[in-house]
C-alpha positions in Angstrom: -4.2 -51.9 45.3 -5.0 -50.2 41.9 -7.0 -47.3 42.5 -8.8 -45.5 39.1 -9.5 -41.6 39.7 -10.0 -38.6 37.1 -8.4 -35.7 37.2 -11.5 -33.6 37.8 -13.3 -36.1 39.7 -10.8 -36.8 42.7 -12.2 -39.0 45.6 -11.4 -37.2 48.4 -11.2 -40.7 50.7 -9.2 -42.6 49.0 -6.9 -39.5 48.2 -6.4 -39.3 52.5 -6.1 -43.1 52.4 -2.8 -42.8 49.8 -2.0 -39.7 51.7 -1.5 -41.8 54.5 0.2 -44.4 53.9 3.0 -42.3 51.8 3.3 -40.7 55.6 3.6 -43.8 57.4 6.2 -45.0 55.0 4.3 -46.8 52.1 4.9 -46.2 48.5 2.3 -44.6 46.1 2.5 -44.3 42.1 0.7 -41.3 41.4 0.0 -39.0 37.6 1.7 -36.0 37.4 1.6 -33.7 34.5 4.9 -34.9 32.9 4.9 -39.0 33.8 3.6 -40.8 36.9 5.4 -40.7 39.4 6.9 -43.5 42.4 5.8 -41.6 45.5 7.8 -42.0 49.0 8.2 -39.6 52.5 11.1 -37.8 51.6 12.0 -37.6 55.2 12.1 -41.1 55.9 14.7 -42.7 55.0 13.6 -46.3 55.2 10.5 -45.6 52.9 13.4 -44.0 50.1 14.9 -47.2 50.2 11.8 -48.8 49.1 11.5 -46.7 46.1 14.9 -48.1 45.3 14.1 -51.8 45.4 10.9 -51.5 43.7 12.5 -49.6 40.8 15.7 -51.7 40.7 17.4 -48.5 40.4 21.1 -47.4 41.2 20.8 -45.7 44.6 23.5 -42.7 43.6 21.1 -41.6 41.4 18.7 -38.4 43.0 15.3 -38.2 43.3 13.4 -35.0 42.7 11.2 -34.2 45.7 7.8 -32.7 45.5 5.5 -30.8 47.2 2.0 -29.4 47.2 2.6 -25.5 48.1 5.2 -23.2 47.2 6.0 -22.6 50.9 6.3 -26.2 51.4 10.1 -25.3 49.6 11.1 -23.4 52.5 12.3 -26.0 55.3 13.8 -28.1 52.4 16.5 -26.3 51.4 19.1 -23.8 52.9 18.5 -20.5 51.7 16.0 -19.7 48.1 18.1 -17.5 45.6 15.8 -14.4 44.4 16.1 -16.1 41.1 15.0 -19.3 42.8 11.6 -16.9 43.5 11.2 -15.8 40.1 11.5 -19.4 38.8 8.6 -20.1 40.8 6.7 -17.5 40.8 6.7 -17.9 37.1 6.8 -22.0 36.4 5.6 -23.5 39.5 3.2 -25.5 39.7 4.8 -27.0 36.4 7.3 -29.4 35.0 10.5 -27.4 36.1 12.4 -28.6 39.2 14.7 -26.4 41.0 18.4 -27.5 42.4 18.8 -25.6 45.9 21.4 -26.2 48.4 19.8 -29.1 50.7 18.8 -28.7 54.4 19.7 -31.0 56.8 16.1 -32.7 57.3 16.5 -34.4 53.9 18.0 -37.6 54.0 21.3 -38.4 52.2 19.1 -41.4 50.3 16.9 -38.7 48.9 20.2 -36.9 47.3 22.7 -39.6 46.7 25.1 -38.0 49.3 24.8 -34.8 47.5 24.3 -31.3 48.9 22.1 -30.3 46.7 18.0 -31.5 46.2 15.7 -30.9 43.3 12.3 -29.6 44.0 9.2 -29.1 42.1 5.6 -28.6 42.5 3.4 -30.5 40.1 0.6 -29.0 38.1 -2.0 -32.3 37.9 -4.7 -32.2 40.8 -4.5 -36.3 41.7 -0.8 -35.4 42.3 -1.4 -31.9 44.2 -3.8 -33.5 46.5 -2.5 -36.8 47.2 1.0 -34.4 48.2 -1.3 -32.3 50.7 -2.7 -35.2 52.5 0.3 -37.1 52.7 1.0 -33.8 55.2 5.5 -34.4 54.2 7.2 -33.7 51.2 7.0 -36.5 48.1 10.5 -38.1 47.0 9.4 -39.5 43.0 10.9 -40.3 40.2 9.0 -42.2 37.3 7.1 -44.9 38.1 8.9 -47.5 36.2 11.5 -50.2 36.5 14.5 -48.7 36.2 15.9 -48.2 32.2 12.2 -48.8 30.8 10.3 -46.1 29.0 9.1 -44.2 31.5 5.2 -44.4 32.1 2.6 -41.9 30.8 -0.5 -44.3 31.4 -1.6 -46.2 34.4 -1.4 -49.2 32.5 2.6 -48.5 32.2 2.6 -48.6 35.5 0.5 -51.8 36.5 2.4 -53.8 33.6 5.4 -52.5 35.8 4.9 -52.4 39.5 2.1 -54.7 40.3 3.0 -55.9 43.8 5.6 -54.0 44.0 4.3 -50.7 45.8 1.8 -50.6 47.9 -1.1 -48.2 45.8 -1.3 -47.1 42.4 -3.4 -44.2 41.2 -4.2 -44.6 37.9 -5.8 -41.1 36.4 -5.3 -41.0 32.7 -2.7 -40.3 30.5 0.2 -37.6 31.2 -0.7 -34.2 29.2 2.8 -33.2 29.0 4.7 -37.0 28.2 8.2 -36.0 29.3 9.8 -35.9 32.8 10.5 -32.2 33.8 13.3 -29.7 32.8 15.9 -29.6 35.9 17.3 -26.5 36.6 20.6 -26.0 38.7 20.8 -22.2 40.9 22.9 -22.9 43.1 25.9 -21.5 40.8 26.4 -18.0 39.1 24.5 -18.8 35.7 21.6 -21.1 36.1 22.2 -24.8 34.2 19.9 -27.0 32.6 20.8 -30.8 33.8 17.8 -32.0 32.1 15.9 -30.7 29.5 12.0 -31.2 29.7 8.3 -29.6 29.3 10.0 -26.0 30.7 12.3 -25.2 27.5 15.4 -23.2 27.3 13.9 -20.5 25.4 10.9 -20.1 27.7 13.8 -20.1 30.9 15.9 -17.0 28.7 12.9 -15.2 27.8 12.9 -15.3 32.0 16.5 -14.8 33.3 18.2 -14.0 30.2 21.3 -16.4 30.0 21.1 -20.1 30.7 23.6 -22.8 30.2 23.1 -26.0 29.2 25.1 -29.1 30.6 27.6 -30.8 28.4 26.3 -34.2 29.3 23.5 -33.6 27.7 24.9 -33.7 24.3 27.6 -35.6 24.7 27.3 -38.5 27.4 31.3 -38.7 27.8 31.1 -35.8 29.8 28.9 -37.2 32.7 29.8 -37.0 35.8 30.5 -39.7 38.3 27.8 -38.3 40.9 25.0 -37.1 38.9 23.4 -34.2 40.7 20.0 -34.7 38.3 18.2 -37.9 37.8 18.7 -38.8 33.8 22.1 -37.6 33.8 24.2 -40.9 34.0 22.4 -44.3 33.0 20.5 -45.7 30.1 17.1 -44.7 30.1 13.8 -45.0 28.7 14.9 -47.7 26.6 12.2 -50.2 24.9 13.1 -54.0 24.8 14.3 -54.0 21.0 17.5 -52.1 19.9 16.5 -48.4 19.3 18.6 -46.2 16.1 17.4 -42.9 15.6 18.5 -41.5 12.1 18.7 -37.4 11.5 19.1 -35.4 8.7 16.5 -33.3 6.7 13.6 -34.9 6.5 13.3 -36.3 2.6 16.4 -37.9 3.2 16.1 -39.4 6.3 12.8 -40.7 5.5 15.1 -42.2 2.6 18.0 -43.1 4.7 15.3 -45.2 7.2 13.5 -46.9 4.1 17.0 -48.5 3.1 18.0 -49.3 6.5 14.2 -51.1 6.8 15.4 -53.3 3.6 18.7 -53.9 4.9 18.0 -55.2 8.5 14.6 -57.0 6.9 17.1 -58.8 4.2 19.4 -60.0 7.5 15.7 -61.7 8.9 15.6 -58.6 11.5 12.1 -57.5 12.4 11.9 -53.7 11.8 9.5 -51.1 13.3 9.6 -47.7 12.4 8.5 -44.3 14.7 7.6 -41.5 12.7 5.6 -38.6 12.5 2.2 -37.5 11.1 3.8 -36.5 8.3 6.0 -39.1 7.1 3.8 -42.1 7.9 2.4 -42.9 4.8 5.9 -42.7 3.0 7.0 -46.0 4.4 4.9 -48.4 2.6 4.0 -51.6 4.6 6.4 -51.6 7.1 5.6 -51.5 10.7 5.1 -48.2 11.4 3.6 -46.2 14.2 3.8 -42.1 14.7 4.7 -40.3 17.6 2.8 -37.0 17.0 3.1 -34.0 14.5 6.2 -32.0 13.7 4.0 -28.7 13.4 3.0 -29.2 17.0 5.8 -31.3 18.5 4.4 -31.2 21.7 2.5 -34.0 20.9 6.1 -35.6 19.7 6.6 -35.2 23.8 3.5 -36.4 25.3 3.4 -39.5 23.1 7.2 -40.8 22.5 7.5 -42.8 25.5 3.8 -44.8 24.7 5.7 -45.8 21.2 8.4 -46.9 22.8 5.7 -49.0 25.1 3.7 -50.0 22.2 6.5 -51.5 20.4 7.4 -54.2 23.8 4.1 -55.7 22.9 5.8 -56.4 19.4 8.1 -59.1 18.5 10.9 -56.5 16.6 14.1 -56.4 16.9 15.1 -52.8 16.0 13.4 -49.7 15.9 14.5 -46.8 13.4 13.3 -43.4 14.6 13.2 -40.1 13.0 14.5 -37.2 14.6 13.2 -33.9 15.4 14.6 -30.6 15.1 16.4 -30.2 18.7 14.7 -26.6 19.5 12.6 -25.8 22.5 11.1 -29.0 23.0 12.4 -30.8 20.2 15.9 -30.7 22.6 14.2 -32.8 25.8 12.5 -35.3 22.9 15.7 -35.7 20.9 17.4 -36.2 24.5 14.7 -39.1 24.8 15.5 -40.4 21.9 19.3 -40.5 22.2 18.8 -41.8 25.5 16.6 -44.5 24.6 19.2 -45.8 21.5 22.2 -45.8 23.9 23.4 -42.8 21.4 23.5 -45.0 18.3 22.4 -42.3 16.1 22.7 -42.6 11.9 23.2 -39.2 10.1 20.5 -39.5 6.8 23.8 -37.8 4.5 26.3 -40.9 4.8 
């Protein structure tokens, strides 16, 4: 069942009908402000299975759970750290999840075994009220098969999961375009396990010092039990082979042009994802932008509909710029690494 709503018209029926079967066990792709979403109980176990299967994803990998209300966090987790309060005082509803110790009504399936749970609160309405009438928390992560970009459209998700869940809310495209920052408090210096829409700067100008997880720059250092979804495993990764090249921007616009000519001369087909500004630098190549480096927030909310648009293309790699990796340049270049399996090309050699 594919259901079309807007954001600011939200049929209040159909929102209880979704609502109910996410309580009696069903699974529900849903919009959220960052992607959409694969919506389960997160106290039933047998319905967080189901996520599972229809993702084709690695059950020791976490879901994030979601709820409707900031009270809602209270019989999820064991205690709420004051700086746990201020987090959501400040970001919630938003695209920041929190890492509290668990309680002992969420299921092991939810966490991966761990003893920890990431919460969040989303910001889009459809999401909000389809949480509140499903009257139990929301387990979701993005509403894709598992490694694929992750979905920022409805259609991304029909293309996807057609027959594989039981309801799909399709409300527009995702305003923010990247899956939320996750934040760990459960130690003495709060640590970002993800970076997203919620940015390291905006989380200092907050608490003052923040860390930032080694894995994220360097994927040797993952750990064998992630305790943050997009820690571990190839993500977000398009059908054709993805290099992204960095460097100042002249020369890596250079660096991509030669590469173009090189893998075109070896009978490759070549796309290229750019920006606003570079686009009309690479002559007739394929070429398609993912937003403006003066505002790279629209970098975020379009990278992972590139990635889309290029599976309806017959190439067989995709160069990508890079973008400076500050405030949310970090969670797109993250992405993007993600998304080439970390074959990266510096412009200089």
């Amino acid at each position: 069942m594919v259901i079309g709503m807007e954001p600011n018209k939200i049929d209040r029926r159909l929102i209880v009908e979704c609502g109910s079967i996410l309580r009696n066990g069903g699974v529900v792709a849903f919009p959220t402000e960052t992607v959409y979403g694969l919506g389960a109980n997160a106290l039933d176990a047998n319905a967080i299975k189901k996520i599972f299967e229809a993702k084709g994803r690695p059950s020791d990998n976490p879901l994030i759970v979601h709820i409707a209300k900031k009270e809602d966090v209270i019989p999820l987790v064991k205690n709420i750290p004051e700086i746990g309060r201020i987090l959501m005082e400040k970001f919630w509803p938003g695209p920041l999840t929190l890492l509290f110790e668990k309680s002992d009504i969420i299921p092991n399936e939810v966490t991966a075994g761990l003893s920890t749970v990431g919460i969040r609160m989303p910001s889009h309405p459809i999401a909000g009220a389809l949480i509140e009438a499903a009257q139990v928390p929301v387990a979701a992560p993005s509403a894709n098969t598992s490694g694929r970009p992750s979905p920022t459209k409805g259609q991304h998700v029909i293309e996807d999961m057609m027959g594989r869940v039981d309801a799909i809310i399709s409300g527009g495209e995702c305003n923010v375009g990247l899956e939320s920052t996750v934040l760990d408090i459960t130690g003495d210096i709060p640590m970002i396990l993800r970076p997203g829409g919620v940015t390291k700067e905006m989380l200092e100008a907050v608490l003052g010092q923040v860390a930032v997880d080694a894995a994220i720059e360097d994927p040797s250092k993952s750990v064998e039990k992630p305790k943050s979804p997009g820690m571990k495993y190839t993500h977000y990764a398009p059908k054709a082979d993805v290099i992204v090249v960095e460097g100042p921007v002249e020369q890596m616009v250079m660096k991509i042009k030669v590469l173009e000519r090189e893998y075109r001369a070896k009978g490759k087909r070549v796309g290229i994802i750019c920006t606003e500004e570079t686009k009309d630098l690479y002559g007739e190549a394929m070429v398609k932008s993912m937003g403006s480096r003066q505002v790279p927030e629209t970098i975020a909310a379009c990278i992972f509909k590139v990635l889309r648009e290029f599976d309806e293309t017959d190439v067989d790699i995709i160069l990508s710029e890079a973008v400076e990796a500050v405030e949310i340049g970090q969670a797109i270049m993250n992405r993007l690494k993600k998304a080439a399996g970390y074959r990266i090309i510096h412009a200089e050699e």
